[in-house]
N, C-alpha and C positions, 0 to 999 in steps of 0.2 A: 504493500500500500504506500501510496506518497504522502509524503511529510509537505504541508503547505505553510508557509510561516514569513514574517514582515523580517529581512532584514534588521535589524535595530542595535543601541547603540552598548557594545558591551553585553551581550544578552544574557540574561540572568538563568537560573540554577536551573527552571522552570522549562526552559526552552533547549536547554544545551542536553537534559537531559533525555529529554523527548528527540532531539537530533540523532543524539548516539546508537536510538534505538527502532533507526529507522536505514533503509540503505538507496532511498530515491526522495534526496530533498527535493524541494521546488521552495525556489522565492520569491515571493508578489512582489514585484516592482511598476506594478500600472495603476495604483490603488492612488485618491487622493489623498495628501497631506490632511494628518489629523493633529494639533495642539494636542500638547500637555500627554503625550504618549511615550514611550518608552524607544519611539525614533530618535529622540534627540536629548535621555535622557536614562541616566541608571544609579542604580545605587550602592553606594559602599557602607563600612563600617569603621566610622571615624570615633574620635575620644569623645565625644558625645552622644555618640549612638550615630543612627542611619542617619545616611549624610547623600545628597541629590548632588550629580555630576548632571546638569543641563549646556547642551549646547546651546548660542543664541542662534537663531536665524532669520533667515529674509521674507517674512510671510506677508500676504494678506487676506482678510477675510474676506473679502470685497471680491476678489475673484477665484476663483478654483485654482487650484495649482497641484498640480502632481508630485509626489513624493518624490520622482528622480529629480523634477527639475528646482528641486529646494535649496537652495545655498545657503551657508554659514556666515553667519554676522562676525567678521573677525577684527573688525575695527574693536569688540571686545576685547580683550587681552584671556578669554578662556581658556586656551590649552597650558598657560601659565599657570592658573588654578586652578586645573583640574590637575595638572603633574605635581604641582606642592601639594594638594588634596592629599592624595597617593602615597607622596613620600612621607607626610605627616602619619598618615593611617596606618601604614605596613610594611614603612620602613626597618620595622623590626619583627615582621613576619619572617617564618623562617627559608621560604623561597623566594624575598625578594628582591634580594640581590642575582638568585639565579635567572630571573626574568627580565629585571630593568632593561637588559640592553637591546632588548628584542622590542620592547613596548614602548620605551621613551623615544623612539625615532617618530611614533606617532601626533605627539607635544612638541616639536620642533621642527617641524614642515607644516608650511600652511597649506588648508585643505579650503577646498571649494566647494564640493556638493556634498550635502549629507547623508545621502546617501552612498555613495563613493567611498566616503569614509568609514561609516561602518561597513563596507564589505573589507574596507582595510585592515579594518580592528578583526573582525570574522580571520581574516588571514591568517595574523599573527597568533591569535589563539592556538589556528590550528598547525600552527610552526612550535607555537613553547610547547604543545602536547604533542606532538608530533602526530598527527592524526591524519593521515590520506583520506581526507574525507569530500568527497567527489559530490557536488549540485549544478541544479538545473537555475533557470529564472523563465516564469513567465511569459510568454506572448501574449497576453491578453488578459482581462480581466473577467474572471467567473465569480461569481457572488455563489454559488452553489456545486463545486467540483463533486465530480462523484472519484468513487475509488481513493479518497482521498481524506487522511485526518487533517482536518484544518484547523489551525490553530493559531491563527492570526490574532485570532482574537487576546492572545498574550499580550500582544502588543502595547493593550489598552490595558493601562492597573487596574480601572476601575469594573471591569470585566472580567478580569483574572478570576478562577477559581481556587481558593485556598486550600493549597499543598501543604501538607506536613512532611519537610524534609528532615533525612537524620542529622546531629547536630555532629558538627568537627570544630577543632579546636580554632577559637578567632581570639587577635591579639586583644582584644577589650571586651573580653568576657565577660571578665571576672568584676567589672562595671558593669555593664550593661545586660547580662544572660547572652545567649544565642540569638541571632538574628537571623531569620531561612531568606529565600530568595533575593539572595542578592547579588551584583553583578559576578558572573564568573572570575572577574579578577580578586575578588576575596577568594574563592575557594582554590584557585590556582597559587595566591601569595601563600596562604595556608596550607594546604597540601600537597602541592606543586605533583610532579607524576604521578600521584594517586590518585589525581580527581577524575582520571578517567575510570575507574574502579567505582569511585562515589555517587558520580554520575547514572550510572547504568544501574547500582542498587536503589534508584530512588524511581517511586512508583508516579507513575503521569497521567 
């Protein structure tokens, strides 16, 4: 069966794990731009608890506009803090120094479409884990795919079905309790070659 799902930014524990346990992604890329969705925004585990990594971008409501053709407000200085974010939070996680080199190239080149970008982030992921993991994208948009788990609907938090993930060790626990779905890049600073193990035992 095909795995149907939004591109988005960093994608969380929710989606990666439903990835793994499929062997014929597909990605909507023809869909319009929705605000305040998990396209242009993800979450970590900072020393105050959950902490929102937003990109800005170039929108307007006033006319439709397509999620490829979405560009990034960079006149913000945000890949600036989103990478302090980062190095504040799990700087002293125990893989994160084995990952920085692969993932800070992405904070220090400027990016243009937002979507672009997270297929970039998608990339790197599947480089620190090392995972040959082969997809499709889209020629058109079906509101209804058959043969097909779709699960786009991740995309949107306020949509999301709550998952009870198993809990692994996070650097501000011991503040805060356990924190589930959150961007992969906690569970990769955290458990680093094991999250693909983690992954795949987590029910979707």
């Amino acid at each position: 069966m095909n795995l149907l799902l939004h591109p988005t930014y960093f994608f969380n524990i929710a989606q990666w794990s439903n990835l793994l346990k499929h062997d014929c992604i597909v990605f909507e890329i023809h869909d319009s731009y929705q605000k305040q969705t998990y396209r242009n925004r993800t979450y970590i585990y900072g020393s105050n608890g959950i902490l929102a990594l937003t990109i800005p971008v170039i929108y307007s409501q006033s006319n439709r506009q397509f999620y490829k053709d979405i560009k990034i407000y960079n006149l913000e200085k945000w890949q600036a803090l989103h990478w302090k974010s980062l190095l504040s939070a799990y700087g002293t996680s125990p893989y994160f120094e084995f990952y920085k080199d692969e993932i800070a190239p992405l904070f220090h080149s400027e990016q243009v479409y937002l979507m672009d970008f997270n297929f970039k982030c998608f990339k790197v992921i599947l480089e620190c884990l090392q995972l040959p993991l082969s997809y499709q994208k889209t020629d058109h948009y079906d509101k209804a795919p058959l043969n097909t788990k779709d699960i786009r609907y991740l995309a949107n938090a306020t949509k999301e079905k709550t998952n009870i993930f198993s809990k692994y060790m996070q650097v501000f626990n011991h503040k805060h309790g356990f924190i589930s779905n959150l961007s992969i890049l906690d569970l990769i600073f955290n458990e680093g070659p094991n999250s693909i193990n983690y992954l795949k035992e987590q029910t979707t």
